[in-house]
The first five atom37 places (N, CA, C, CB, O) and aatype in JSON, in Angstrom:
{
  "aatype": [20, 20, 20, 20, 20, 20, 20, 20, 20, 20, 20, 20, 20, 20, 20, 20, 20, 20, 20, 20, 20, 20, 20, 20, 20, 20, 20, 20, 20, 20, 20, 20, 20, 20, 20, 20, 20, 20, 20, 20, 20, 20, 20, 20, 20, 20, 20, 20, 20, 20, 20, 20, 20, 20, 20, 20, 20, 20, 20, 20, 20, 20, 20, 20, 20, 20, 20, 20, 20, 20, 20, 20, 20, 20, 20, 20, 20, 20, 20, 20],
  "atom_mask": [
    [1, 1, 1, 1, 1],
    [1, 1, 1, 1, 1],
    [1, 1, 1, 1, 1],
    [1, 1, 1, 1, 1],
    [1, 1, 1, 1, 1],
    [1, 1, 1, 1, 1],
    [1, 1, 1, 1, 1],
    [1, 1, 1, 1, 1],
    [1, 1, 1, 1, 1],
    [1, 1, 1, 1, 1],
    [1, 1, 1, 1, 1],
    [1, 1, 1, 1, 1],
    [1, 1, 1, 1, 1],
    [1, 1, 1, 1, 1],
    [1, 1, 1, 1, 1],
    [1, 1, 1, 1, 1],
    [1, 1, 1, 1, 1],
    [1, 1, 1, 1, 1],
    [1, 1, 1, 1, 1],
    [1, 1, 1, 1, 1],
    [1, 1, 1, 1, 1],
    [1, 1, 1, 1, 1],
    [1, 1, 1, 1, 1],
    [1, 1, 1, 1, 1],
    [1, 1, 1, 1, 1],
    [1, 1, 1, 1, 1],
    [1, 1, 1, 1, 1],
    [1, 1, 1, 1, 1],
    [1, 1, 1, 1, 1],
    [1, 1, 1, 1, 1],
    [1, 1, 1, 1, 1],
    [1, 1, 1, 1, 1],
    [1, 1, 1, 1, 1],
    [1, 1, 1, 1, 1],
    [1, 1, 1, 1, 1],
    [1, 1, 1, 1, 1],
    [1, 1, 1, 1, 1],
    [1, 1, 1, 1, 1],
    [1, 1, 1, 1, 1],
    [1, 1, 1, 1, 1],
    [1, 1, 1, 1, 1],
    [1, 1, 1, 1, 1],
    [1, 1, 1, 1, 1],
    [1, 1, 1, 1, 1],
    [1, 1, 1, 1, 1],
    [1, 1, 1, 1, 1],
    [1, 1, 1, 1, 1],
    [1, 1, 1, 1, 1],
    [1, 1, 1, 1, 1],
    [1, 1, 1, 1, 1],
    [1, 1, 1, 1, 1],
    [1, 1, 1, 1, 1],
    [1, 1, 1, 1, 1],
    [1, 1, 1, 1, 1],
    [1, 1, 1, 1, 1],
    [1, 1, 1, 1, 1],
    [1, 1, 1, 1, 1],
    [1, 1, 1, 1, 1],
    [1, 1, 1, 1, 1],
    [1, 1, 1, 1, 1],
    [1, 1, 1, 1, 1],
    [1, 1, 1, 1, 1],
    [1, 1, 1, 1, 1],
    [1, 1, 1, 1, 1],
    [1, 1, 1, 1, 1],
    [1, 1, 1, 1, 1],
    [1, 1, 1, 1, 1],
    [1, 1, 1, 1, 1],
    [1, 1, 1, 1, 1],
    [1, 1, 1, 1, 1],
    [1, 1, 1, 1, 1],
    [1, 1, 1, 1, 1],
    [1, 1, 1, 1, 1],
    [1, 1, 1, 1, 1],
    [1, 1, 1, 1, 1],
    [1, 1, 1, 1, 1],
    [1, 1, 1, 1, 1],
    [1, 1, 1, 1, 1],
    [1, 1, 1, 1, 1],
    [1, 1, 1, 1, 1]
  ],
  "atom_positions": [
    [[-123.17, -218.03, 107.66], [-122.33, -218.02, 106.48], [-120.97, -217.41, 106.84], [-123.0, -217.24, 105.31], [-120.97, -216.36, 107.48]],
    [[-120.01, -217.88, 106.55], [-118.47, -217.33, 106.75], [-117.87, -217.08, 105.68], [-117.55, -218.19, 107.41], [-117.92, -217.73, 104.64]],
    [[-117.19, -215.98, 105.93], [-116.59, -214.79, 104.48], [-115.44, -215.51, 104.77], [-116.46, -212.67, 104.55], [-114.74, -215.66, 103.77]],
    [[-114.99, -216.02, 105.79], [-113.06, -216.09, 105.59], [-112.9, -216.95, 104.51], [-111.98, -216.86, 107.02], [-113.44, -218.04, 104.32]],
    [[-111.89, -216.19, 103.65], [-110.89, -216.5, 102.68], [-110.13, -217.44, 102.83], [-110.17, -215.65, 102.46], [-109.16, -217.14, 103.53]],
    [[-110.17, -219.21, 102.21], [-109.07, -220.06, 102.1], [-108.71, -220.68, 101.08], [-109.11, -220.84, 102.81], [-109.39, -221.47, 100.42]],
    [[-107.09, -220.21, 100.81], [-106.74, -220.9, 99.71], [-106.27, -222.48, 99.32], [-105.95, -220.22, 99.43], [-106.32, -223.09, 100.39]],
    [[-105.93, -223.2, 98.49], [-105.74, -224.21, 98.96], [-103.64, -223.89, 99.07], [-106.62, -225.51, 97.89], [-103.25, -222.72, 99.09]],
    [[-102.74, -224.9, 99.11], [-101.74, -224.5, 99.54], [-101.47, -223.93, 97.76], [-100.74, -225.68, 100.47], [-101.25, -222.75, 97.53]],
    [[-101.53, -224.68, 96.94], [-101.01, -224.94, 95.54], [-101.31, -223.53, 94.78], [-101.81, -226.34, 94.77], [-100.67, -222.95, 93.9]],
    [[-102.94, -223.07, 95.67], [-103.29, -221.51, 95.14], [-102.3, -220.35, 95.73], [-104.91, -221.07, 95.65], [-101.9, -219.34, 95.14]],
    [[-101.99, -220.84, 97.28], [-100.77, -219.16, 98.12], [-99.73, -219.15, 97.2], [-99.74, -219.38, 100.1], [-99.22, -218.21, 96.59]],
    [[-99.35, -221.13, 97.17], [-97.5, -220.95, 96.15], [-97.87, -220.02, 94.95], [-96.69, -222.84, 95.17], [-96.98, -219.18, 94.87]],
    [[-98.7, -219.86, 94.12], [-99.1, -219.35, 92.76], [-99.36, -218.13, 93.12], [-100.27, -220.01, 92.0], [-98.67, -217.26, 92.58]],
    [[-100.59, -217.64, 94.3], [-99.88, -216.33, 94.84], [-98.94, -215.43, 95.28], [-100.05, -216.18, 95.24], [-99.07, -214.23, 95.53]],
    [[-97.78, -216.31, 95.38], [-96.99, -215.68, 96.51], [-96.0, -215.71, 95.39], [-96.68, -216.47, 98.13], [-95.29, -214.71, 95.28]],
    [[-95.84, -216.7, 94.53], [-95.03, -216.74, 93.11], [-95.2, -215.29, 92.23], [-95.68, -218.1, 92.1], [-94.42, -214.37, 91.99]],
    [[-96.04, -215.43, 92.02], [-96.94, -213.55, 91.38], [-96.35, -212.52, 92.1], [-98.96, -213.19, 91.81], [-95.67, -211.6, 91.64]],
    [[-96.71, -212.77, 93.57], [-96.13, -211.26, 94.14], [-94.99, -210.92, 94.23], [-96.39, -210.93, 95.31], [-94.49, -209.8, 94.13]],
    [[-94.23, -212.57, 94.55], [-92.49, -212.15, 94.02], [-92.31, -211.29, 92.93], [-91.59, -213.44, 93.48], [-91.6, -210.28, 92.91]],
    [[-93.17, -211.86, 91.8], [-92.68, -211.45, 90.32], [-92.79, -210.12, 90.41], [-93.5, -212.0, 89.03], [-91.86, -209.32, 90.43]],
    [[-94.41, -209.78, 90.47], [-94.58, -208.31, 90.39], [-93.84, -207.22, 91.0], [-95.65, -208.08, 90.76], [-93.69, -206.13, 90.46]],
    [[-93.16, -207.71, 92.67], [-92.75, -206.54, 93.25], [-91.28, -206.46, 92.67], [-92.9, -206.55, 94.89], [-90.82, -205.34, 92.43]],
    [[-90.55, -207.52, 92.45], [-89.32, -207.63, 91.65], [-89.04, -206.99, 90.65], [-89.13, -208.61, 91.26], [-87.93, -206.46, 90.62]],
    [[-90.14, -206.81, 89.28], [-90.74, -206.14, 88.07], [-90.26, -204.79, 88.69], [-92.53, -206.38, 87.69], [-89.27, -204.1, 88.46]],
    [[-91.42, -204.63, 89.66], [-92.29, -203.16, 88.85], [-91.57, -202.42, 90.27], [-94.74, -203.12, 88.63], [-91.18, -201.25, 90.17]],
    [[-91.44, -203.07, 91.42], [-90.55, -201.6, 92.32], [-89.19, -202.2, 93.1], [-91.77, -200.74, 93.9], [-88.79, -202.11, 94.26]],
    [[-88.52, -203.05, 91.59], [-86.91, -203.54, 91.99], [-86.7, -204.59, 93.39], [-85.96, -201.99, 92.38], [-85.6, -204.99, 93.78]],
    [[-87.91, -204.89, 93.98], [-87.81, -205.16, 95.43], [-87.86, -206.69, 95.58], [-89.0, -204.43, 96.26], [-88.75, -207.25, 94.95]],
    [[-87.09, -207.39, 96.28], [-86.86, -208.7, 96.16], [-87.95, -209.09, 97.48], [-85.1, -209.12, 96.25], [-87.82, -208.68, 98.64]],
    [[-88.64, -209.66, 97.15], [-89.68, -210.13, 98.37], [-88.72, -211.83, 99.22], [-91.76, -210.67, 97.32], [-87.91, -212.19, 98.37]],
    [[-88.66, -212.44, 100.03], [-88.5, -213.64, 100.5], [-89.92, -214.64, 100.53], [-87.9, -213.39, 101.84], [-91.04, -214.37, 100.1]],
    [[-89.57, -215.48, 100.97], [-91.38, -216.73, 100.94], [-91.81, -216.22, 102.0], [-91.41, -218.85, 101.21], [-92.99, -215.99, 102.26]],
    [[-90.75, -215.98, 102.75], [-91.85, -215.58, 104.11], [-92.34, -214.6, 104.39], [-91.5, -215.67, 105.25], [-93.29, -214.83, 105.14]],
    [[-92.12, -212.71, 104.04], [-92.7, -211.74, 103.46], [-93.65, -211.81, 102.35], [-91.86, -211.09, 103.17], [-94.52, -211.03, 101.95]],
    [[-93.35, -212.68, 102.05], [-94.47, -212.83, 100.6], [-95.49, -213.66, 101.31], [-93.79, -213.8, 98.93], [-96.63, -213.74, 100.85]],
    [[-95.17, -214.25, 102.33], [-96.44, -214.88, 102.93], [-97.25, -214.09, 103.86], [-96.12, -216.07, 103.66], [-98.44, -214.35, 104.05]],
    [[-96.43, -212.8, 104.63], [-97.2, -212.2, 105.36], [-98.0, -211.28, 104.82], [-96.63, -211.77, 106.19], [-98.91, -210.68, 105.4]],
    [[-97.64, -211.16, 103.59], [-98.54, -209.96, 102.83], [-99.65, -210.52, 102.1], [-97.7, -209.08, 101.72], [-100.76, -210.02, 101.93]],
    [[-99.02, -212.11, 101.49], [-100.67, -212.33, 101.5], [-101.66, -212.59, 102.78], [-100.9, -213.54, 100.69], [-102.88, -212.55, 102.61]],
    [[-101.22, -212.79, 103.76], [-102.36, -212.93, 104.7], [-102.91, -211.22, 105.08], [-101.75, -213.89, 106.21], [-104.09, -210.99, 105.33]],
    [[-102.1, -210.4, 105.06], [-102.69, -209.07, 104.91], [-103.62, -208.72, 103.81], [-101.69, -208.22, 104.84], [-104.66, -208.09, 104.01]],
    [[-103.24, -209.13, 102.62], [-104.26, -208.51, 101.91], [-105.75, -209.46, 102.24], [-103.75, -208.44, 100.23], [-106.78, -208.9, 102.62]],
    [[-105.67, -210.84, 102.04], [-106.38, -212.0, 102.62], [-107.38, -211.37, 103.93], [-105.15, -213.2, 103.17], [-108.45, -211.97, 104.02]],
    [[-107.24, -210.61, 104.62], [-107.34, -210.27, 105.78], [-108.2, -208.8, 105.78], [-105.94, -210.3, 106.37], [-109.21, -208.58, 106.44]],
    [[-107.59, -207.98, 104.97], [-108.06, -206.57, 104.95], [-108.46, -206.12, 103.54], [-106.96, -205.63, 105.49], [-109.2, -205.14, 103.53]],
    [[-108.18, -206.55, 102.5], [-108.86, -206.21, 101.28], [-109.46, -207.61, 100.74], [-107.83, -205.48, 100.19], [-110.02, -207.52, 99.65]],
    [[-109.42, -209.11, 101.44], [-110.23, -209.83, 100.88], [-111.77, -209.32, 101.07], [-109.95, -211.11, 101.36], [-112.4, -209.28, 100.01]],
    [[-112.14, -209.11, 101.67], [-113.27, -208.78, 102.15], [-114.27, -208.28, 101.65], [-113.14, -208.25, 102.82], [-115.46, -208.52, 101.43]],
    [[-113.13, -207.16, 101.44], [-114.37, -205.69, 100.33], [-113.98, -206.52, 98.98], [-113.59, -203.19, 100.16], [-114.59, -206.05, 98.02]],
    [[-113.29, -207.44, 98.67], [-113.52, -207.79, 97.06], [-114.11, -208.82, 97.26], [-112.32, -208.02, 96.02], [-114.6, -209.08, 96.17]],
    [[-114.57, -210.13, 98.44], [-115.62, -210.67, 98.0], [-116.97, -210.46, 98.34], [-115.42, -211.64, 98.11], [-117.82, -211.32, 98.11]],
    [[-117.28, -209.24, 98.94], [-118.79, -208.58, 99.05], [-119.21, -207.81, 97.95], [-118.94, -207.62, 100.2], [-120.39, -207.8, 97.6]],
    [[-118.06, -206.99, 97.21], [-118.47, -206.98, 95.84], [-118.49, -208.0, 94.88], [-117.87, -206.22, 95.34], [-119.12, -207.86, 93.83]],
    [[-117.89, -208.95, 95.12], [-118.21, -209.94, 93.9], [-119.76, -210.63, 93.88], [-117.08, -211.22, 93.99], [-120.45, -211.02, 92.94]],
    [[-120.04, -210.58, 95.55], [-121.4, -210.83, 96.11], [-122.42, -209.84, 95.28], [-121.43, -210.53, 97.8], [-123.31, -210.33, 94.58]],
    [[-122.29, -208.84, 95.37], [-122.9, -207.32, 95.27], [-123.24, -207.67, 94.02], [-121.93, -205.85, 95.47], [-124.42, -207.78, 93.69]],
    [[-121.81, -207.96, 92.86], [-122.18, -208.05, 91.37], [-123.28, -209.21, 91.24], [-120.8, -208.39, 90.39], [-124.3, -209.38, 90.58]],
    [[-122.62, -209.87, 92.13], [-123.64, -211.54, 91.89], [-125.51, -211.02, 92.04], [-123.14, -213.1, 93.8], [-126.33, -211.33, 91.17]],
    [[-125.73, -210.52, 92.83], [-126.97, -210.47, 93.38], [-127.03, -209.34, 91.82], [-127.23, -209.91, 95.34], [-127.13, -210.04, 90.81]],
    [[-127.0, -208.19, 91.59], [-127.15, -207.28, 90.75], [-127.6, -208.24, 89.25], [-125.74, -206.33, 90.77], [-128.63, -208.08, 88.61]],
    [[-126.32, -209.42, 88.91], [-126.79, -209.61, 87.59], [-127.82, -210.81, 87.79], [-125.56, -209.9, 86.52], [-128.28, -211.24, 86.73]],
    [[-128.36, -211.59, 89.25], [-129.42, -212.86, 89.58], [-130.38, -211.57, 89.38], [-129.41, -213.97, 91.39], [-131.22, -211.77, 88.5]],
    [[-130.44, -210.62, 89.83], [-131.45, -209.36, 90.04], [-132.25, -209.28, 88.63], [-130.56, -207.75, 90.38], [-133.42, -209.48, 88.33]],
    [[-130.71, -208.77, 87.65], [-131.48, -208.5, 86.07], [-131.96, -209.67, 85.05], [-130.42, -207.7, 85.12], [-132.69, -209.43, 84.08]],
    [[-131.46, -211.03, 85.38], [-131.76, -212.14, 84.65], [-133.07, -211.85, 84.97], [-131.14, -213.54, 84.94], [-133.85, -211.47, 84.1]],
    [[-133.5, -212.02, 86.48], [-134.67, -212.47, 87.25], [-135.9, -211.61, 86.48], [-134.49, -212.1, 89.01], [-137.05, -211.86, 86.13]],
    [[-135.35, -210.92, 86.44], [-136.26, -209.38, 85.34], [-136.92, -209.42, 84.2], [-135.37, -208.3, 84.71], [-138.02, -209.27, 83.67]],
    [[-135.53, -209.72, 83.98], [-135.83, -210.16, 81.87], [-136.55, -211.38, 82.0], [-134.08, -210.65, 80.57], [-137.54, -211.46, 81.28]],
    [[-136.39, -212.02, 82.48], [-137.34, -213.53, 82.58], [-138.32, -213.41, 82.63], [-137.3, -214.44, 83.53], [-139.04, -213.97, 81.81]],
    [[-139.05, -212.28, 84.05], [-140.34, -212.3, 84.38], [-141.04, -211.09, 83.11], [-140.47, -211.88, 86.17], [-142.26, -210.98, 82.99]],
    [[-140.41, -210.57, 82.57], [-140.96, -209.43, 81.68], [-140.66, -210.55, 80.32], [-139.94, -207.58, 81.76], [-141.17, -210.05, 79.31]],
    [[-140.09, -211.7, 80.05], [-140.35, -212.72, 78.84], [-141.9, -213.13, 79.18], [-139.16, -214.23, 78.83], [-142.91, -212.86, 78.54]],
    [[-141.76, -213.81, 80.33], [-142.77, -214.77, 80.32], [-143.86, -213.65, 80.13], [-142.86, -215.82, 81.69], [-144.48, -213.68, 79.06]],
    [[-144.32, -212.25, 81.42], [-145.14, -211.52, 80.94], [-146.0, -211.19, 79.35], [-144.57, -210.77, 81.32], [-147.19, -211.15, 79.02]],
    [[-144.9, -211.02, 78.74], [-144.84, -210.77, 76.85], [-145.48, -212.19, 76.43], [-142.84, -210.59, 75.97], [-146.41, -212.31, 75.62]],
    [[-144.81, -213.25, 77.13], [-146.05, -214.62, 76.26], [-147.17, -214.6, 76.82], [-145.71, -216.39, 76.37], [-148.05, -215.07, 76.1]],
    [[-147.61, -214.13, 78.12], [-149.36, -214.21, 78.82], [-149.8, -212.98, 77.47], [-149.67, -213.36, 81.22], [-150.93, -213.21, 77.03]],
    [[-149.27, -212.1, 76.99], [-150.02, -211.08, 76.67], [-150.31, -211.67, 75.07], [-149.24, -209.55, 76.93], [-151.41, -211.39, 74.6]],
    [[-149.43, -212.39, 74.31], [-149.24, -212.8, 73.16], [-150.63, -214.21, 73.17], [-147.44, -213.2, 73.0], [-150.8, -214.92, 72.18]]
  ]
}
């Protein structure tokens, strides 16, 4: 199974559109396309990771509690 992160192109432009905005906003700073491209492959690179093993993490946690409640339904109809 492979974790690497790929966007399609239409998803980086929409990323890289955002990060212009935000860093422009919020700390005055004019990003270029091509800084805005190296930082998404940094974050892509070093914080994709830990956010899609937690999204994994959540995934398994709530297949975990369905799986639960299901088997403790059906239990409740053998007993009924």
């Amino acid at each position: 199974m492979s974790t690497e992160i790929n966007l399609t192109p239409a998803g980086r432009e929409k990323l890289r559109d955002q990060l212009t905005d935000y860093c422009a906003k919020q700390f005055d700073l004019e990003l270029e396309q091509f800084d805005a491209e190296f930082f998404i492959d940094f974050i892509i690179e070093k914080l994709g990771p830990a956010f899609y093993n937690a999204g994994i993490d959540e995934a398994i946690r709530t297949h975990f509690a369905w799986s639960e409640r299901i088997q403790e339904e059906m239990d409740l109809k053998k007993i009924l």
